[in-house]
Residue, then its C-alpha position, 0 to 999 in steps of 0.5 A: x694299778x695291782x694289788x695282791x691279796x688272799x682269797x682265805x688268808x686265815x687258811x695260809x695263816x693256820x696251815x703255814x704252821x705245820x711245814x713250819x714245825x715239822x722243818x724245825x723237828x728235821x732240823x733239830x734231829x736226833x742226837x746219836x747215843x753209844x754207850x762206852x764205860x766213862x764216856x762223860x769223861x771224853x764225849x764231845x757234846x750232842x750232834x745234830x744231823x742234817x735233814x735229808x733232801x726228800x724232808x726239805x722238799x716235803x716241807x717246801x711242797x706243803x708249804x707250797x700247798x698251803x700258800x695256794x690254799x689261801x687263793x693268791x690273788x693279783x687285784x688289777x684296777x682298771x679305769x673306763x672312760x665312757x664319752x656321752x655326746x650330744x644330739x645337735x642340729x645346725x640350722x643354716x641360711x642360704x638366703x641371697x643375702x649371705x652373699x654379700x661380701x663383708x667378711x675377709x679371708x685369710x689372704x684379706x680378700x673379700x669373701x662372702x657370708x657362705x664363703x666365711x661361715x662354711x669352714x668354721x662349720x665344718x672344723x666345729x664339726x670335726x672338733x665334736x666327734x663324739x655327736x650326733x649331727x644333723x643340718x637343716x638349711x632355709x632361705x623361703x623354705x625349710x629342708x633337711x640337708x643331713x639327718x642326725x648321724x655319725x658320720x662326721x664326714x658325710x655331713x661335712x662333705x654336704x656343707x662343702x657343698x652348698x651354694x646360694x640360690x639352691x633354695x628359693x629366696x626369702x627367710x623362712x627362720x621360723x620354719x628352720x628352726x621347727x624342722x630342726x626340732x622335727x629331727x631331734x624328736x625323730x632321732x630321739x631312742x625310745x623313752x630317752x628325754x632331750x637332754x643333751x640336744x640342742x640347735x645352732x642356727x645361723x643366720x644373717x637377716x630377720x624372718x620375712x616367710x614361713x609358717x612358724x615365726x621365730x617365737x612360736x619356733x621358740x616356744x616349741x623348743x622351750x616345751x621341748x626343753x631345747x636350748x637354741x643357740x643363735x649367731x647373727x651373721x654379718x655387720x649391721x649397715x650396709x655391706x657389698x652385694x654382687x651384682x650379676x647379669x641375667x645369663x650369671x656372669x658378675x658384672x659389679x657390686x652394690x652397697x644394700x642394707x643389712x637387715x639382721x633383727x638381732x632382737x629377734x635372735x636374741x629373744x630366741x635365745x633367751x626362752x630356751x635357754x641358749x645364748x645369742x652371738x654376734x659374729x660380725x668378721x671370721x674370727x668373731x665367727x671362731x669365737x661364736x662357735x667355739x663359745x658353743x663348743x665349750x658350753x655344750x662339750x660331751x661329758x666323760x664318765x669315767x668307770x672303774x672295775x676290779x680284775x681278779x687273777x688267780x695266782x694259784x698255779x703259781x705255787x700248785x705247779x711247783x708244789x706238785x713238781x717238789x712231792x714228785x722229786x720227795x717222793x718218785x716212787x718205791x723202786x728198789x734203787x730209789x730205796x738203795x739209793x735213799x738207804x746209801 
């Protein structure tokens, strides 16, 4: 969007007025006078003459001059998004229990909870290029998989990767989520507060180790001022469990107890803010985390600033080449040829 505009316009305004007169006066000119005895009797009236070629472009160039006088300007409006993205951690159980096979894929094969929940995560992550990511994973213990960082990819290459059993077995959710705090602090700029940061975890059963429990993680995250999201995995119930022998070929399948608190999840949730989502199939797996994007998108600001280009040159070039051709010198055949 361009607009233009003058710099001195009282200047053009003022200054136009001479080139303006003085081509009025050219054009006027001077009426010839012969004096002949009774010539009113047949004189044909005053004649004008024609300016010459060096006063039109005398007045051209001053009125050239003068335009750029005023300090012509093109005023161009450009508008600036600038995405502010969030700071978040994705809190991941690999407890044995996540095996157990209640979830279908798109051919309708049984599929595990690992197996489900690993591309949904992943295309979460693509979808939120604008962030900071970072994943911890827990089943008795706590680790960092990914630090918080930009690069998209490799945290998605290291969720490709996971697998049941990498971590000894038990639930420590307490744990996962203050290791997950741990690293929003840590990536956390100098003097920047924790808006815009919050956690996601995923899991399939209730808290049976670890040092923090659940509430005292949550308490941590309210006085931080850190909203948790929660996603119980799986169906309550019973649900198809692998069977394998001791060298860890699969030989069968059991039915075992889900033991997902959904209390407890919920209870996070609601002290720091977050909101608790159940995802008992794939899609209700789609439908968590896209409830968590769409509520936790990066915000746009959007900048406008005013570009200024000097259109003087425009009209100071021609002016200078127009008193150039008025005015080419003084040599004998410009005054011969201003004479013919």
């Amino acid at each position: 969007m361009s607009a233009l505009r003058f710099e001195h316009p009282l200047v053009l305004a003022g200054l136009l007025i001479i080139p303006a007169v003085l081509a009025l006066r050219a054009w006027r000119g001077r009426a010839p006078v012969l004096l002949v005895p009774y010539a009113a009797a047949w004189a044909s009236g005053r004649r004008r003459t024609r300016p010459s070629l060096r006063l039109i472009l005398g007045c051209l160039a001053m009125a050239l001059i003068t335009v750029a006088a005023a300090r012509p300007q093109r005023m161009e409006r450009h508008a600036e998004a600038i995405t502010h993205g969030h700071d978040l951690m994705l809190v991941i159980d690999l407890s044995t229990s996540m095996l157990a096979e209640d979830y279908r894929g798109e051919d309708r094969r049984p599929i595990n909870r690992l197996e489900a929940v690993r591309p949904v995560i992943r295309r979460f992550i693509t979808d939120r290029p604008n962030d900071r990511i970072g994943v911890v994973v827990f089943a008795g213990r706590a680790y960092t998989l990914a630090p918080l960082t930009r690069d998209l990819a490799w945290v998605e290459s290291r969720i490709e990767g996971l697998k049941i059993g990498l971590i000894e077995d038990g639930t420590a959710i307490g744990d996962g989520l203050g290791l997950a705090l741990a690293g929003l602090e840590q990536g956390r700029r100098d003097g920047e507060d924790a808006t815009g940061q919050f956690v996601v975890l995923l899991t399939d059963g209730a808290s049976t180790s670890g040092r923090l429990t659940p509430p005292e993680a949550a308490m941590i995250a309210r006085t931080r001022k850190i909203p948790v999201y929660t996603i119980g995995a799986g169906r309550g119930g019973v649900a198809p469990f692998p069977v394998f022998d001791d060298t860890g070929r699969r030989i069968g399948t059991r039915q075992l107890p889900s033991s997902l608190d959904v209390e407890a999840l919920q209870a996070m949730s609601a002290a720091t803010g977050g909101r608790y989502l159940a995802a008992g199939d794939v899609e209700g797996l789609k439908q968590a985390f896209a409830a968590i994007d769409k509520a936790r998108k990066a915000e746009v600001e959007v900048r406008h600033r005013t570009q200024a280009v000097e259109l003087y040159p425009w009209f100071a070039g021609p002016a200078l080449a127009a008193l150039l051709l008025a005015f080419p010198g003084t040599s004998p055949r410009w005054r011969r040829r201003a004479a013919a």
